[in-house]
N, C-alpha and C positions, 0 to 999 in steps of 0.2 A: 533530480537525477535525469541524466539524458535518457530520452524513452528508447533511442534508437539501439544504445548500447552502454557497458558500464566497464570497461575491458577494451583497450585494442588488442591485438596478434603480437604485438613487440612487446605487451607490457606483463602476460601469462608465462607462466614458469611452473616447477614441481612443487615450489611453494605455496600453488593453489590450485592444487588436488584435495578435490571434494567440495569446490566453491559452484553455487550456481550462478552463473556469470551471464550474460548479453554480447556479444559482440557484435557489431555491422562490418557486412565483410563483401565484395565480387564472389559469383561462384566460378572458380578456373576449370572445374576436372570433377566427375563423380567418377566412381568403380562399383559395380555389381559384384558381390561374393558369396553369394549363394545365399541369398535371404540379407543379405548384413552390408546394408549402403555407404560408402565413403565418401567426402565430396570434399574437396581441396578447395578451401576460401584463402583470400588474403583481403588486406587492407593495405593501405598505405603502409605499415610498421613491419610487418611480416606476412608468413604464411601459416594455416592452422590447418587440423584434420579433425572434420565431422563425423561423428560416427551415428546410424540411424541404427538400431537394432529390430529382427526381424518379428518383437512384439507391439512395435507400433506403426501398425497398419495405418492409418492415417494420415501420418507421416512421409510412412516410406511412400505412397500412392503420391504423396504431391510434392516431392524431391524428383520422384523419377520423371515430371513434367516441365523441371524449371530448366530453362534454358542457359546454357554458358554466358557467364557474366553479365547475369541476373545481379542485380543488388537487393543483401538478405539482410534481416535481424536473426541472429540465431540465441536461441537461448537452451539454456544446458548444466550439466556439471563434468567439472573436467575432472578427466581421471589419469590413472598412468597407463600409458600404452606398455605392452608385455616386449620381455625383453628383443622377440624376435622381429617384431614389425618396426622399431624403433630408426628414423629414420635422422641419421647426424646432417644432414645436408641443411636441415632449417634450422630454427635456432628451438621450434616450438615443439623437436622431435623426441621427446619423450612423454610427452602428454596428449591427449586429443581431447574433445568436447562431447558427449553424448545426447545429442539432441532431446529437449522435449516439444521446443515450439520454433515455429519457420514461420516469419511475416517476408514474404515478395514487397520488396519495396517497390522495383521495378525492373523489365524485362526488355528484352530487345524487341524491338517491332519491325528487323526484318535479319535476313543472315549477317554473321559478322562478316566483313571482306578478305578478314586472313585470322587465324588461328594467335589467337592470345597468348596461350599455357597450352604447352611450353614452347619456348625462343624456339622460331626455326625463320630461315632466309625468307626474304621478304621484299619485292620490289622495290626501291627507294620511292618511288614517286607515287604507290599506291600508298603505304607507311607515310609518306606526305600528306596525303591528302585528307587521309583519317589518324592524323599526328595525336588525337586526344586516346585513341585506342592503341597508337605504337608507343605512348606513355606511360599504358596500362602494364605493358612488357616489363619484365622481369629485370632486364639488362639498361631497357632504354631508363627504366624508371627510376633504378641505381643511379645512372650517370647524373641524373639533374638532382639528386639528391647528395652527390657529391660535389657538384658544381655550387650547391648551396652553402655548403660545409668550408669546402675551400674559398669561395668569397669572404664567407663570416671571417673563417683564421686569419685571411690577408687581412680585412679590414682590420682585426684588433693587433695583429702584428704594427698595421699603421701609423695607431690608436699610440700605441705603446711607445713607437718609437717618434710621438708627438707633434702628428702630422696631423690635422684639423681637413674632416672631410666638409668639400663648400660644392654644393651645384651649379652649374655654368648654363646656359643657354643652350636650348636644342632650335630655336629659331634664331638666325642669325644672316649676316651676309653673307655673298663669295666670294669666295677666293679665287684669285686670278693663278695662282699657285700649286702643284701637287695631283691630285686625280677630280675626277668628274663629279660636279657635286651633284646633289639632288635637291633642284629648286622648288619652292612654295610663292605659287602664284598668292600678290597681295588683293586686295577686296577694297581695302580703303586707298591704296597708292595706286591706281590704272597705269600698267605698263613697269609695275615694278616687282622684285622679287625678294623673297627671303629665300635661304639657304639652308640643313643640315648641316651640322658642322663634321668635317671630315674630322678632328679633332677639339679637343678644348686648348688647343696650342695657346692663342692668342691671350685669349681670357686667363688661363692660367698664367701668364707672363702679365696680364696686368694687373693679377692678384698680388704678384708682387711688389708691383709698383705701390701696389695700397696699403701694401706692412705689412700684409699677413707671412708668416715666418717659413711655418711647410705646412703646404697643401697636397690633399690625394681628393682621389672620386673614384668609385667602380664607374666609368663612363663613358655613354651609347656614343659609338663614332659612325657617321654612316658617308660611303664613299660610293657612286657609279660605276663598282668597276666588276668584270668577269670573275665565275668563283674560281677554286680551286679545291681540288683536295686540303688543304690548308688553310683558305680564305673564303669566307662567305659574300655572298653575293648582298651587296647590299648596305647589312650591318653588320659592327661588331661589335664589343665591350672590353675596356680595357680598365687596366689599374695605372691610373693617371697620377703623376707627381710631381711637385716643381719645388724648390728650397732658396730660399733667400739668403746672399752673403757665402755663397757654397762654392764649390769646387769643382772638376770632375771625380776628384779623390774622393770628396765626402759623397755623391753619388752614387762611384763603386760600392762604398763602403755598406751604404741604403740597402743597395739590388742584390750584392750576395748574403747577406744577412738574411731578405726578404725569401729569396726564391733558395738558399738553404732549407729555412726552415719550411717553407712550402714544398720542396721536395721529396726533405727526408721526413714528413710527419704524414703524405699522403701518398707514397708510394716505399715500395721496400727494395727498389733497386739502389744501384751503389752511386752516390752522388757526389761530384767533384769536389775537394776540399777546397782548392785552390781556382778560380776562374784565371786562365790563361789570359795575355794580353798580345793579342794579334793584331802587328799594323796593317792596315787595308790591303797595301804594297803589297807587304810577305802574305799573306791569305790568299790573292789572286794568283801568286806565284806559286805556293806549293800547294795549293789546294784546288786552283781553278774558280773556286765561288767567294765570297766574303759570306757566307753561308757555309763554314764546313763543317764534316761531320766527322768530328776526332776520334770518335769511334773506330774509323777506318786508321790504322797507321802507314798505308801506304799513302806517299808525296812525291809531288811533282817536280821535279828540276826541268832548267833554263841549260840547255841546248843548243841554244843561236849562235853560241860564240864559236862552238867546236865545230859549227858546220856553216861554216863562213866562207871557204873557198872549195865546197861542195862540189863534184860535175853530179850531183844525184839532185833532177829536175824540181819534184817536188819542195826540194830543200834549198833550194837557190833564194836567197833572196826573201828568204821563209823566216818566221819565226818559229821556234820547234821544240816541243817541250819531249818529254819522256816521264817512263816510271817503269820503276825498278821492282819487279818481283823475284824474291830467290825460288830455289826449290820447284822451280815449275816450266822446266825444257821439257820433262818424260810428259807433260798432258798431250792427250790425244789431239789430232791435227782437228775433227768435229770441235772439241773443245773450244779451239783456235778460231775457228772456221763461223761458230756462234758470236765471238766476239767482233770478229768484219761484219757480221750481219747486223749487230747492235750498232756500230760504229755506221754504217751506211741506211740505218732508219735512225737517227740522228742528224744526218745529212751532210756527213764526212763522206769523203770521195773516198775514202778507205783508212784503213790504220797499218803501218810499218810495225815491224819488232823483227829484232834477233834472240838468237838463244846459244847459250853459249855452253861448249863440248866441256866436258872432263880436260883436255888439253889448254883449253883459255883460248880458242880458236871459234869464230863465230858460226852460227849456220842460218839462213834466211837470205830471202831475195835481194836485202839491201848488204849486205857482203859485200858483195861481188863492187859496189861505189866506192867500197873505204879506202882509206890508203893506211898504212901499218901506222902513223902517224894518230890519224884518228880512232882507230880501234884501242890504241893505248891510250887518247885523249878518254874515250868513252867508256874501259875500264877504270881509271880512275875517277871520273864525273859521277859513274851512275853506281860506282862499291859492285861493280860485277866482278862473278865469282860462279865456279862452275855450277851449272843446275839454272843459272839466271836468267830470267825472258826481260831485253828491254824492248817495251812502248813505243811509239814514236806517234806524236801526233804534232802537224804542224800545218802553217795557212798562212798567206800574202801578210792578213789584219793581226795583228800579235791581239786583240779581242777576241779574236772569233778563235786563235789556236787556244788560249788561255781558257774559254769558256768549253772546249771539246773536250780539252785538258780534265777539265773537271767533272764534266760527264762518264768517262769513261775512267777514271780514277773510283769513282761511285762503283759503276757497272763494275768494275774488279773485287771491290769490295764485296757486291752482293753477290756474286760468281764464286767468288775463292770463301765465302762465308765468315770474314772478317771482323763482321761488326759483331761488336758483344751487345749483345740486346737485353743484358741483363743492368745497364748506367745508363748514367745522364753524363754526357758530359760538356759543361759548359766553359762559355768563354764570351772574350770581351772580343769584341773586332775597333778596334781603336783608329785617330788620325784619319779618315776620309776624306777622299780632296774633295774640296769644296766646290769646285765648279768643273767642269766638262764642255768637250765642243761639242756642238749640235752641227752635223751636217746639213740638215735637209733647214733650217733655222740659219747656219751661216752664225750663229753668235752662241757665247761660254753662257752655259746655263747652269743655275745651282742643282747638285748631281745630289742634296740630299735635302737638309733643311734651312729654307731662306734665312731662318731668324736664330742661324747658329755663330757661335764668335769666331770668324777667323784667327788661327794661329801667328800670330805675330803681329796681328790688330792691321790697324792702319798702315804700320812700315811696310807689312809684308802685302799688304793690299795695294799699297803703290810701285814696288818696286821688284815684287817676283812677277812672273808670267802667270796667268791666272789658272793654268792645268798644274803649277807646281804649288800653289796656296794650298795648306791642309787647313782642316777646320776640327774644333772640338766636337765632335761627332765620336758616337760610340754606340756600338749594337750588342746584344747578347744574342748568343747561338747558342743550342740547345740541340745538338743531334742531328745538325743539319737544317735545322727549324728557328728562322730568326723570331724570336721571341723577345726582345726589348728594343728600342731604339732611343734615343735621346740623342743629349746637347748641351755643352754650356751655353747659352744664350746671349747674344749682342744686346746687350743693353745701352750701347752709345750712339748717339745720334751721327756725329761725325761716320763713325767708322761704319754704321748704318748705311749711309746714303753712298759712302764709297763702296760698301759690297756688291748692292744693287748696281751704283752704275757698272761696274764689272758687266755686272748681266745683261745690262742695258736698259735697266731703267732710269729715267732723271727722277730730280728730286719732286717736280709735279705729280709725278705718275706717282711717287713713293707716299706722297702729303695724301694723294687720295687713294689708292689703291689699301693702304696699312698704315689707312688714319689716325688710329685709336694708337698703338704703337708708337707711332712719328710723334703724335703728339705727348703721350705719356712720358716718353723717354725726356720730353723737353724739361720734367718734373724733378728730375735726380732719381733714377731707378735704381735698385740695386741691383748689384750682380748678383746672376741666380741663372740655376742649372739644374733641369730635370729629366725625366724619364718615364715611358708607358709599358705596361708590360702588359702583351697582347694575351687576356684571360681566357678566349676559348681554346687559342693553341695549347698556352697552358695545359688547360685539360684537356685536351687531344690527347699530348705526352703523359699524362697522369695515368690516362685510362686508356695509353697503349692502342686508342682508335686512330686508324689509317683515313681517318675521314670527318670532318670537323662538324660536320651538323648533326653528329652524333653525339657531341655534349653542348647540343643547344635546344631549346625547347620547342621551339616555334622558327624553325631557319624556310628560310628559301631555299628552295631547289639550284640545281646548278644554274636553271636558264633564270634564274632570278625572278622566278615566280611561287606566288603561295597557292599552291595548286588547296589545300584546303577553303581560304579566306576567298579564291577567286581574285586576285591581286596579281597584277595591275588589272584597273576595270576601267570602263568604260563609265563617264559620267552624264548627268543629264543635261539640256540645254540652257537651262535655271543656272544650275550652278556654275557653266564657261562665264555665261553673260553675268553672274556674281563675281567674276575675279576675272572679267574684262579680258578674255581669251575667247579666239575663234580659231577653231582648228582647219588647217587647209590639209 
């Protein structure tokens, strides 16, 4: 028998009233009642209430010395608490324990830094730095206990739909490709390095190449890049996938199955039946992002055409989107007046809108440029109709309009209170063009993943313009929150070495640069296409946190440090002079 305890907190019920039991527990909370001591333990399973009563002096004398999250052995018999003190908030609230015996296992040896029991606001970086005690928390310690929960069910969803989990390497080379890695100076190679793998990309594509049919991994991706509210600095973990002989169809068909059932079995909001299919095109266009959040039903329309022979400066020569809200001319002119302000810390030179009268006759500054011509161009464009405010945002760069577009599309949303915060709603963002100019580079760079198939292979690789090549690329949005990314995958050598050189690499640079690939491919690889579905976001959205190192156990800080571990550190001069490093 464990000496410590014979009973967790989660595993007590009415059905054992009148057992003398043991449990080891934290002490969160005692209460004085006039003689008759209370103290609120939990463990890991739940929460329980001790009762010390006022004929054991012995007792009560060295409870009222133990300090807050003290770890106890309590032993006792549990009884039923009376109908009045009965507390539904736990699971344990009908019963308590009646102390006979208290062993201190152990106490704190000095103050705690912030209050345990119960949840109240809490510095992020001090909660950092004593992460084993914001663990302790009631909220924080749910979250990783659901994080655990929902890995398990993805994994056997995996399992089930016969995908074969394989581990890849966390020491590997770099990539010339994608974000900043994080290199490992070598010991035995002087002057050489290993890498973290921003992904299992590669490996996973040569899993295929070796027969295995489908592959996943729960799998640590680690990338140099700034956090976010959304992205950890550092590292992340993903549910990694790739399928042999497959489609983008059989793909789709994977990820909404997957993130269905992950949806609707770990949260009770309303979740998409159907994943929409958004080509990249139309998403930038009525949404402003390839990230939208369909939640919001107001969209953006394309404007450039109706104000082509403009005399209104701004709009000259402009790209100029709009959006159309009804019902919202009577808002107060403050109202208005918050929205230029959001619009100019965003770093818009301003925002245009009209509003249109009970008569179908306009009111606002930009009036007075129209010609009757346009105003009935702009009634039928934008479905105005009395009560109706349109938008105007526009700029030289049809980017940079497209991208303000979508900022303040949001900002309306959250303004006019739009979003239903009660769904998920997801979708596909599909067709991504494949390549991009780089200005400040002077040559077309791949705008997503090097090692995805061009659409129409080799014909369309030699013979469209390379900003007009779409590629099998495909993202899942989630609320605004891109949460899946994939690809069907280039598997041909030929049509390999012609995407690169697009970009500008020869076939030298491709032999060594994405050796393992170059060469596998020479083997007969199969065609195969997968997908990563970003797990902490995931439960970001699960658990309705605005802040993602809230469902991760052990994250860095924004500035990408472990303010607990002391990371990044300073090393000794032994170990530079082991892996042949001087630091200047």
């Amino acid at each position: 028998m464990n000496k410590y305890r014979t009973y967790t907190c989660g595993e007590l019920s009415e059905n054992d009233i009148g057992k003398n039991v043991i449990i080891a527990v934290f002490l969160r909370n005692y209460r004085d009642h006039g003689g008759i001591l209370f103290l609120d333990v939990a463990d890991h399973y739940g929460m329980m209430q001790v009762v010390i009563d006022e004929h054991n002096k012995e007792l009560m004398t060295l409870a009222e010395h133990i300090s807050k999250e003290s770890t106890l052995s309590v032993e006792g018999i549990i009884r039923k608490r009376s109908d009045d003190t009965i507390n539904d908030k736990i699971k344990t609230g009908k019963i308590e324990l009646v102390a006979s015996k208290i062993d201190v296992l152990s106490k704190p040896l000095q103050s705690l830094p912030f209050e345990i029991y119960p949840d109240k606001e809490v510095k992020e970086d001090l909660r950092l730095k004593y992460r084993y005690l914001d663990l302790r928390r009631e909220t924080m310690h749910e979250n990783i206990i659901f994080r655990s929960n929902v890995i398990k069910y993805a994994r056997n969803l995996m399992e089930d739909l016969g995908f074969m989990e394989i581990q890849t390497p966390i020491l590997t080379a770099s990539s010339p490709e994608g974000a900043r890695d994080f290199v490992v100076p070598s010991r035995k190679y002087p002057g050489k390095f290993y890498a973290l793998p921003q992904a299992p990309q590669i490996f996973k594509q040569l899993l295929m190449v070796s027969g295995f049919d489908k592959y996943y991994q729960i799998a640590p991706c680690f990338r140099d890049e700034d956090a976010r509210a959304d992205r950890t600095a550092g590292e992340f973990y993903q549910l990694d996938m790739e399928m042999s002989f497959a489609t983008a169809e059989d793909v789709y068909e994977v990820l909404e199955k997957v993130l269905k059932e992950i949806f609707k079995k770990f949260s009770n909001k309303k979740v998409s039946d159907n994943f929409k299919r958004i080509p990249y095109a139309k998403a930038m266009l009525k949404y402003g992002t390839d990230k939208p959040d369909l939640r919001n039903p107001l969209e953006i329309i394309d404007l450039t055409k109706e104000f082509e022979n403009t005399t209104f400066k701004p709009f000259k020569d402009s790209t100029v989107r709009g959006i159309t809200v009804h019902d919202l001319a009577q808002k107060s002119n403050s109202w208005f007046n918050e929205l230029v302000d959001y619009a100019s810390s965003i770093g818009m030179p301003g925002i245009g809108y009209i509003s249109v009268n009970d008569d179908m006759t306009f009111k606002g500054p930009i009036d007075k440029f129209l010609t009757d011509e346009e105003r009935q161009n702009l009634i039928n464009k934008a479905s105005l109709k009395k009560g109706s405010v349109l938008f105007f945002i526009a700029d030289k760069k049809e980017k940079v309009a497209c991208k303000f577009a979508g900022m303040i599309r949001d900002e309306l949303g959250r303004k006019l209170e739009l979003i239903d915060k009660d769904s998920f709603e997801l979708c596909f963002i599909v067709d991504f063009p494949m390549y991009e100019w780089d200005d400040e580079l002077e040559k077309y760079e791949f705008t997503h993943n090097p090692f995805s198939m061009p659409q129409g292979g080799l014909d369309d690789l030699s013979n469209k313009k390379p900003e007009d090549i779409l590629a099998y690329q495909y993202d899942v949005v989630c609320n605004g929150v891109e949460l899946v990314s994939g690809a069907v995958r280039n598997h041909d050598v030929e049509i390999m070495k012609k995407a690169f050189e697009v970009a500008g690499y020869d076939e030298n640079e491709l032999k060594t640069k994405f050796a393992s690939l170059y060469n596998a491919f020479h083997f007969a690889a199969p065609p195969h296409a997968g997908m990563a579905i970003g797990i902490d976001r995931m439960l970001m959205l699960l658990k309705d946190e605005d802040n993602i190192r809230n469902v991760i156990a052990f994250p860095m800080n924004a500035s990408a440090q472990d303010l607990m571990m002391g990371s990044p550190s300073e090393i000794s001069e032994t170990q530079l002079r082991e892996v042949h490093i001087k630091l200047r």
